[in-house]
N, C-alpha and C positions, 0 to 999 in steps of 0.2 A: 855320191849324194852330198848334197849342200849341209853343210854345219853351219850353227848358227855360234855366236861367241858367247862364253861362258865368264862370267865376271863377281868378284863380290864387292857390292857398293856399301858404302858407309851406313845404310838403312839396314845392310841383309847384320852386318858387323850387329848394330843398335838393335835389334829385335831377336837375335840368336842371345844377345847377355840379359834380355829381358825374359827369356825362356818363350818366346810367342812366332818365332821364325819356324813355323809348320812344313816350308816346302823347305827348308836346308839343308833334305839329303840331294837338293838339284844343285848343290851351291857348294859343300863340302864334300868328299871322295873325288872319284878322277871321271872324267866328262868326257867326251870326243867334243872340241872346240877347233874355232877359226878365226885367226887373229893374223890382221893382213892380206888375207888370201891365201894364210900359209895355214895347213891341217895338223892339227895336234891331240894332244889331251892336256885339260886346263886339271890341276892337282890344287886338292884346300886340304886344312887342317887345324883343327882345332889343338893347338900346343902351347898352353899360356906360362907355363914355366921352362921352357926350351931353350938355351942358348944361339940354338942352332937347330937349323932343318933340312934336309935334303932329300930328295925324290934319285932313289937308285930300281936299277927294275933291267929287264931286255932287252929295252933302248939304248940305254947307254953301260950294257956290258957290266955293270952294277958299280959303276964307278959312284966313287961315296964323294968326293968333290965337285963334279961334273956340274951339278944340278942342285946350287941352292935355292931355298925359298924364301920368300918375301914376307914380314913381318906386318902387317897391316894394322894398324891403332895396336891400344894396349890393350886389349882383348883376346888377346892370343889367339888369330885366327893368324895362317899363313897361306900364300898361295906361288903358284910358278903354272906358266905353260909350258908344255915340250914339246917345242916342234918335231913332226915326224913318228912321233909315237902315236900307237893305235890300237886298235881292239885285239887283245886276247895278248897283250904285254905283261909279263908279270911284273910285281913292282913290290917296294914296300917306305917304309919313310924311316930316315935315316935319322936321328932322335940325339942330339947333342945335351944329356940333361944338365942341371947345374949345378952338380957336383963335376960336370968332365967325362963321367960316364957317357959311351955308345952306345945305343938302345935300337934296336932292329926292329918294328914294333907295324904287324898289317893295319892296313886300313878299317877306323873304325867303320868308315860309310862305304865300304868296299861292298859291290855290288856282286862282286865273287870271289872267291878263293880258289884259290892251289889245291889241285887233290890230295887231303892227307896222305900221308905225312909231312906233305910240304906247309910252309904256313904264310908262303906269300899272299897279296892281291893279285886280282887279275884282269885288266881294263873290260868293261862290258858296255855295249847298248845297249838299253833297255826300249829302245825306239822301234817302229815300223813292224812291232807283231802283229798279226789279222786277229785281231778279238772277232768272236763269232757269235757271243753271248748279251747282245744289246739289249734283248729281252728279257733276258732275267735281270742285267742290274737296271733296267728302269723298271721292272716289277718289284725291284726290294724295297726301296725306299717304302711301300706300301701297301706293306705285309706286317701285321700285327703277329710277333710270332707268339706273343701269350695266347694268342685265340688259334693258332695255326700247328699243325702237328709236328713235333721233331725228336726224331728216333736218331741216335748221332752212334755212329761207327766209329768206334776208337783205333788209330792203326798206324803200327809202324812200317813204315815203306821197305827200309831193309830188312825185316824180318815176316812178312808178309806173304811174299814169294821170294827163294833163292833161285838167282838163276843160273842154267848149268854150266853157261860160259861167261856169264858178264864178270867186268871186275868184281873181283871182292864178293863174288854170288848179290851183285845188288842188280835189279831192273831199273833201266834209266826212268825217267818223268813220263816221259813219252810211253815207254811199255808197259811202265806200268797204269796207264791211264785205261788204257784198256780194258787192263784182267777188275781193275779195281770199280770200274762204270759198271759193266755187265755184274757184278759181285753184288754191288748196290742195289741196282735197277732190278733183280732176282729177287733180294730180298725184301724190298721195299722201304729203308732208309729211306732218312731225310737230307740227314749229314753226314759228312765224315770230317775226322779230326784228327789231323797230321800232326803226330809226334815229331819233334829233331829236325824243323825245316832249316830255321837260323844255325848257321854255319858252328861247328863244334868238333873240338880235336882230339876226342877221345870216345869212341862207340860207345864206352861200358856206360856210359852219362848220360846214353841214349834223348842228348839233345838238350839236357836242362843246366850244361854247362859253359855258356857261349863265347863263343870270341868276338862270330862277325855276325850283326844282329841285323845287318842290311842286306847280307847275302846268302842264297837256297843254298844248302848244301849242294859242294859239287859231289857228293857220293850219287849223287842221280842223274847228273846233267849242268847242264845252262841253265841262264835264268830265264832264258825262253822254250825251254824244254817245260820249266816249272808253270810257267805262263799257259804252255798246250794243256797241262793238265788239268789244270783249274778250268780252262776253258771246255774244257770237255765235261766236264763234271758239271759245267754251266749249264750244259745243251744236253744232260741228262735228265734237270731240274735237282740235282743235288748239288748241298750249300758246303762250302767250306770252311772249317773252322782250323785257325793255327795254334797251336801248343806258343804261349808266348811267355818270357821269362826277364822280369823285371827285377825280383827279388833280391838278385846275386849273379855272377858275372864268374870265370875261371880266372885263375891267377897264373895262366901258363905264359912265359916273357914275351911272346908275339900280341898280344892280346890287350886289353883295357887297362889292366891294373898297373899301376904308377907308371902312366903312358906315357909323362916326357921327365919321370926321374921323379915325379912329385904325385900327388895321391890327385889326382883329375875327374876321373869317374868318381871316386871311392869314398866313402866319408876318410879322412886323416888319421882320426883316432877309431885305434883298433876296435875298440867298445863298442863303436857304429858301424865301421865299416868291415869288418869279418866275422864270414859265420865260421865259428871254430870245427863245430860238427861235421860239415861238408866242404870244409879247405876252399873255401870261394871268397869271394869279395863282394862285398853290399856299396850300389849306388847309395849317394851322396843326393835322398830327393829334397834337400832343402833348396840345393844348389839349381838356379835357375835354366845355365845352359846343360845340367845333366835330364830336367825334366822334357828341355828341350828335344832333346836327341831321342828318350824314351818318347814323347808322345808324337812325334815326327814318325819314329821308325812304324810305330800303327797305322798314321796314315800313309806309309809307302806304299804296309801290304796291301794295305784297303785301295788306294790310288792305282798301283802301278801293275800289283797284281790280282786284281778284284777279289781279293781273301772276304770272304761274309762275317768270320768273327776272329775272337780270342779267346781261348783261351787263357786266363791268367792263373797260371804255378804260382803257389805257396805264397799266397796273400797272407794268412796269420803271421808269416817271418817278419811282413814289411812293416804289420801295423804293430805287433808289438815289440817293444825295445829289448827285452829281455827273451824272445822265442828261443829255445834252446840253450842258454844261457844261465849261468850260476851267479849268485850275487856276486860282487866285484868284478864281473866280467860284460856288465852294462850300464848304460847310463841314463838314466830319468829324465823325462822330461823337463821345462823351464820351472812345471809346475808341479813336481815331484813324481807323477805316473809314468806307468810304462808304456801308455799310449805314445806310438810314431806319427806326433803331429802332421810332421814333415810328410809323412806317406800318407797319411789321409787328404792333405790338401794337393795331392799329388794324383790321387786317384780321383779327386772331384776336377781339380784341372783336366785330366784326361778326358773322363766320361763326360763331361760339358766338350767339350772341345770336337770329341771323337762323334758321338754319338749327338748332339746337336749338330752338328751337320750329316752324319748319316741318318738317320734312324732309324735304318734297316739294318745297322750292323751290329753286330753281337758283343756284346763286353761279358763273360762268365768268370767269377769269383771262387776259383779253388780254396773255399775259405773255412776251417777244419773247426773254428769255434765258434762259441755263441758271439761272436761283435756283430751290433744290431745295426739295422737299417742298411745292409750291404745292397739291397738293392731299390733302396727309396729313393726317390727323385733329389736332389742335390737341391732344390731351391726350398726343400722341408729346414734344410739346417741343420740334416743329421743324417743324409742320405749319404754313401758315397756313387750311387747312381748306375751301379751295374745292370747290365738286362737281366740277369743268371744267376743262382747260387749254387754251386754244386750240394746237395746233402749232404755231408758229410756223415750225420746223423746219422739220418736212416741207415745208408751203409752198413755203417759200422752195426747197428741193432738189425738190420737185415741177415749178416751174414754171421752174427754170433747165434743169433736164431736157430740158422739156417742150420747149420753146421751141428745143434743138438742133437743127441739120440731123442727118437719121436716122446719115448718114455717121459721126458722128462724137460719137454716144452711147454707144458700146462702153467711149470715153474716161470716161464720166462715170458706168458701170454701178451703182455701189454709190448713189451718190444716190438711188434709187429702194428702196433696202432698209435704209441709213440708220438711218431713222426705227425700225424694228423692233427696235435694237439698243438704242433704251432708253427702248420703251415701254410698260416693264412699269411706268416711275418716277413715272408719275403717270396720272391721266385723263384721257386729250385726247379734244379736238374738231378735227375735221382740216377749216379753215378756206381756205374761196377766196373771200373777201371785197370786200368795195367797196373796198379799200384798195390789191387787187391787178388793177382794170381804170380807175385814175386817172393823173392825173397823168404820161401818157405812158409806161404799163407796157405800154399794148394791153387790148383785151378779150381775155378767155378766148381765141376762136375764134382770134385773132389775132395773139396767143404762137406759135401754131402754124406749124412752116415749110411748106413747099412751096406747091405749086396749091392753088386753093378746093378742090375734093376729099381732097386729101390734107390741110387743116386740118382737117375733118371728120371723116375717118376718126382722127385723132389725137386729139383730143380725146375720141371714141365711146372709142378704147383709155385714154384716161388718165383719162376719166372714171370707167369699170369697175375700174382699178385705186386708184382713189379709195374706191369702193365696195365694194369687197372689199377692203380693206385695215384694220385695228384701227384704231376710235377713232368716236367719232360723228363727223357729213358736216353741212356748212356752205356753201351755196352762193348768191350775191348774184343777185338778178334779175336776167333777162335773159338770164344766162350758161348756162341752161338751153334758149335756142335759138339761140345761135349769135348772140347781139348783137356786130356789127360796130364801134363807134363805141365809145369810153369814155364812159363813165357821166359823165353831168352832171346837177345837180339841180334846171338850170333847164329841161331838158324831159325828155318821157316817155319811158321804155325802146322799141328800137323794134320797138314790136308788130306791123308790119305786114310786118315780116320772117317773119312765119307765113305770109303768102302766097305763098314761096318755097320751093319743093318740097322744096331742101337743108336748109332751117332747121327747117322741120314735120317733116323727117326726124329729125330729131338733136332737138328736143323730144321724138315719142314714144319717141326711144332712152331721153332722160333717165326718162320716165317710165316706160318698161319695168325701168332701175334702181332706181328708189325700190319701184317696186312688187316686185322681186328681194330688196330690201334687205328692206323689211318681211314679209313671206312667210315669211324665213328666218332662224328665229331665232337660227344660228351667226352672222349676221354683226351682231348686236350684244348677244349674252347673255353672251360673255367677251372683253372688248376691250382689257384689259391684261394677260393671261397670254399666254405659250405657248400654254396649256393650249387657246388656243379660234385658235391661228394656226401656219401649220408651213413650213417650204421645201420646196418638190419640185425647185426647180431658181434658186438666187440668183447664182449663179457666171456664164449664160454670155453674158458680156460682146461675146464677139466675133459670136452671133448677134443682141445686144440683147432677148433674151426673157427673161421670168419665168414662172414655176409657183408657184402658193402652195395651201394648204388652209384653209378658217374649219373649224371646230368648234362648234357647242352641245354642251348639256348633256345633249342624248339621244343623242347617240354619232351624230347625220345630219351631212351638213356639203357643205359646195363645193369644187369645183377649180376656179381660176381661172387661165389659160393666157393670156398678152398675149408679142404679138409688136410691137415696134417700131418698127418697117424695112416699106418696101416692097416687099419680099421674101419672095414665097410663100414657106415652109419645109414640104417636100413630106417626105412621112414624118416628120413630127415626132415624137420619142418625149418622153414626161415620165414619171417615176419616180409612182406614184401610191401610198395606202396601205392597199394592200388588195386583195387579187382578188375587185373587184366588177364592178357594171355602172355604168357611169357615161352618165347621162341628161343628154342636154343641155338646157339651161335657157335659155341667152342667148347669141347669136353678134351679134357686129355688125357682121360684111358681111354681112349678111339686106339683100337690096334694100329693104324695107320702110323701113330705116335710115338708108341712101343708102350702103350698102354694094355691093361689085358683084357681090354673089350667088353666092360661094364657097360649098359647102355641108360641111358635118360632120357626120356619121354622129348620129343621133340618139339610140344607146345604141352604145357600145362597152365589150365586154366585155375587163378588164384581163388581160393575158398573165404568163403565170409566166416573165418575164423581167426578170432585176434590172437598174434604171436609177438613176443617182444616189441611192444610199443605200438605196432600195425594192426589197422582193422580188420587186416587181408593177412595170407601165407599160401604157401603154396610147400608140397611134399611129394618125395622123390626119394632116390636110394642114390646116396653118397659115394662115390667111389674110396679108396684107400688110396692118400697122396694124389687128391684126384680136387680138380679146378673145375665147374662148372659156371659158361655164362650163359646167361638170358639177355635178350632184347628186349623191350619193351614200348 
């Protein structure tokens, strides 16, 4: 196959040190090129304090002399062609720093690695795969997903399914594309969102500690294995979101940090550029070519492998100067704050840049505090321009909630309504992630007090008030039937808890919700107004229930009714709005559920009797830890 020659001109040099060279992962890492008529791979390098530089690898035996590179302007970029070398060569760049030190150091724009344990690159095309999915990415651009439904699967691929023979019990790209489509396409997600794609040399890090931030982890495959998957998940109509990690970077010697013997990614002083807490290293966002590289690398996955969004990990680290940090161990801003000027103008560079040209691609703010305007438009002046907020909030008030003896939830009522009082201020995602079944929090099911049955039935309620509640739904494997164990990533979720009548019950519960959720376009066409969410009843604390209403845009909408307490509430009245008929939709004490088969009137007609605020109500008998919706 004809190669075309691969070159960097004095422009690509000029616009990579202005931080604005967007395609420079075509320009830097190692390329299959053709110079002369002779085939090789054309090798760049960003190494502005290097003495020296050499390209060693399976070409040439790893001969550390063989193969120097060429110094181009004072920019520190380098380059070398190699004749004869070719795809699936390993290699790595030979790092002369200026102290005299030898540094063995992978490709940052290496488009693959070495199966751990090894920590070389590994030459790739990324050319001539059959994309199959033309219609979904000319359908994205123009898809509003505020008004559009999205239920996102949180999921780590080696821990998902083990397989009985693969290496390492992992499924390649390909196999697992699979088990993972059909898993989706059953239960009726929107998305899914790939933990640990960016290449990383340690599992227990499960991804958020990277080396090589241009290439899929080889623990699955190729990058056109990676390419099949995504592509399939296109022709599923499920979107793809990546786990992306800007934050901080590892410190292990093959990797980023003081990549030619000098702090290059990194900010210089320790004060900036290391998080002491989590032994990593913080990019250096002041720095124009390190913005470079991070906003580049987004549009890769967005270009090369039609990733739909991002995911962004531990934005609070970036924006403040002191996250984690003790006095004298950070450093203030020009203007005495802790504000990280530098990463906020880092993150409106991105979000202009990224999503002015997409608009259909996903920027989400894993962002854990109040800093405002995280998802306001960038031309306000105070936006940083995210599509996404994860909740952080709710969460955290969700699951302290959750987790009460019913006794003594009365105490903690407004926790649960909280979230509503100021979620017109941005666009969230109402997140129950892998972060919240580690590390000794409990899984899901297991937050939950009382008997096995009654964790069941609470969850069935707290999940529907998850679901009927403003904001897009976030939910980590597993926690969809009732996984017992916390999540580890050295085996597989346990699926074999389907075999257990209570856990297949609370699966098809969850998926009688997603399927409720997509069906019904009030419950994600207006998810930061009023205008599409309403109280019927947030006050009454000493029974432990709520009433609430979603809205669309065609004037339909739901009543959502959660009791609890294990305490039937017999004649329960709720204020409703309107003298309609109210159709039920979803109960779960349906035995079906593993509920114990209370039943509710399946259309009740609302009474000309005013109830909390309403001219209308409507009365019915409450189940114990029991969800009721109406249609309307």
């Amino acid at each position: 196959m004809a190669r075309t020659k691969v070159f960097i001109s004095e422009m690509d040099q000029y616009l990579f040190a202005q931080g604005t060279h967007y395609d420079i992962y075509r320009k830097l890492g190692a390329h299959l090129s053709e110079e002369d008529g002779v085939q090789g791979v054309f090798f760049g390098v960003w190494a502005p304090n290097a003495r020296t530089v050499h390209v060693i690898g399976t070409f040439n035996g790893w001969n550390e002399t063989s193969h120097e590179m060429k110094k181009l302007g004072s920019g520190g970029i380098w380059k070398l062609f190699v004749p004869g070398a070719e795809e699936g060569n390993l290699y790595k760049f030979l790092i002369t720093a200026p102290d005299g030190r030898k540094l063995y150091k992978a490709d940052p724009f290496a488009n693959q690695a070495e199966y751990r344990p090894g920590t070389a690159s590994v030459v790739a095309d990324l050319s001539a795969f059959a994309w199959t999915d033309g219609r979904w990415m000319k359908n994205r651009d123009d898809k509003d997903i505020h008004k559009e439904p999205m239920a996102v699967y949180e999921c780590h691929i080696g821990s998902f399914m083990k397989h009985p023979h693969g290496q390492d019990g992992f499924y390649s790209y390909r196999e697992f594309a699979k088990r993972i489509v059909d898993y989706l396409q059953e239960m009726k997600y929107t998305h899914v969102e790939l933990m640990g794609i960016a290449e990383y040399p340690f599992d227990g890090s499960w991804g958020y500690q990277v080396t090589g931030y241009y290439a899929p982890t080889s623990r699955y495959g190729s990058p056109k294995d990676f390419m099949y998957l995504v592509d399939q998940l296109h022709q599923a109509g499920i979107g793809v979101i990546l786990d992306w990690v800007p934050a901080h970077f590892a410190k292990d010697a093959h990797g980023l940090a003081e990549f030619d013997g000098e702090c290059v990614f990194e900010h210089p002083d320790p004060r900036r550029g290391e998080h002491l807490d989590w032994g990593t290293k913080i990019f250096h966002y002041g720095k124009t070519e390190v913005q470079n590289f991070l906003i580049a690398n987004v549009l890769y996955w967005l270009r090369e492998f039609h990733v739909d969004g991002i995911r962004v990990d531990a934005v609070a680290s970036m924006l403040y100067l002191n996250y984690g940090k003790n006095d004298g161990q950070w450093l203030p801003n020009p203007y005495g704050g802790k504000e990280n000027l530098e990463a906020v103008a880092f993150f409106r560079h991105l979000n202009s840049v990224v999503r002015g040209t997409y608009p259909g691609f996903l920027t989400i703010a894993e962002e854990s505090t109040a800093w405002p305007h995280v998802t306001s438009d960038i031309q306000s002046g105070e936006g940083l321009g995210f599509s996404l907020k994860w909740n952080m909030g709710w969460m955290h008030d969700f699951c302290e909630y959750m987790k009460l003896d019913p006794l003594f939830r009365k105490g903690f009522h407004h926790a649960l309504t909280f979230a509503m009082s100021y979620n017109a201020s941005e666009n969230y995602i109402l997140p129950l992630s892998h972060d919240e079944v580690v590390h000794l929090k409990c899984s899901m099911l297991n937050k939950m007090p009382g008997k096995k049955e009654d964790k069941f039935a609470n969850l069935r309620v707290g999940y529907t008030y998850m679901f009927g509640h403003s904001g897009k739904k976030l939910l980590f494997m597993g926690q969809d039937f009732g996984q017992e164990r916390e999540w580890s990533e050295s085996r597989e979720i346990d699926w074999f808890l389907l075999g257990e009548k209570s856990h297949r019950e609370l699966h098809d519960y969850v998926k009688a919700l997603l399927k409720l959720y997509r069906s019904h376009p009030c419950l994600y066409e207006i998810d930061n107004s009023w205008d599409g969410f309403e109280w019927m009843n947030a006050d009454d604390g000493e029974r432990s229930t709520y009433a609430f209403v979603r809205r669309g845009s065609a004037g339909t909408g739901l009543l959502f009714v959660l009791n609890m307490t294990p305490i039937l509430r017999e004649g329960y009245r709720v204020g409703v709005p309107g003298g309609k008929k109210y159709c039920l939709v979803l109960n779960s004490d349906e035995e079906r559920f593993g509920g114990n088969g209370n039943e509710i009137p399946a259309v009740i007609a609302a009474e000309a009797q005013p109830y909390h605020y309403q001219d209308y109500s409507v009365c019915f008998d409450l189940p114990p830890f029991g969800a009721a919706v109406f249609a309307f």
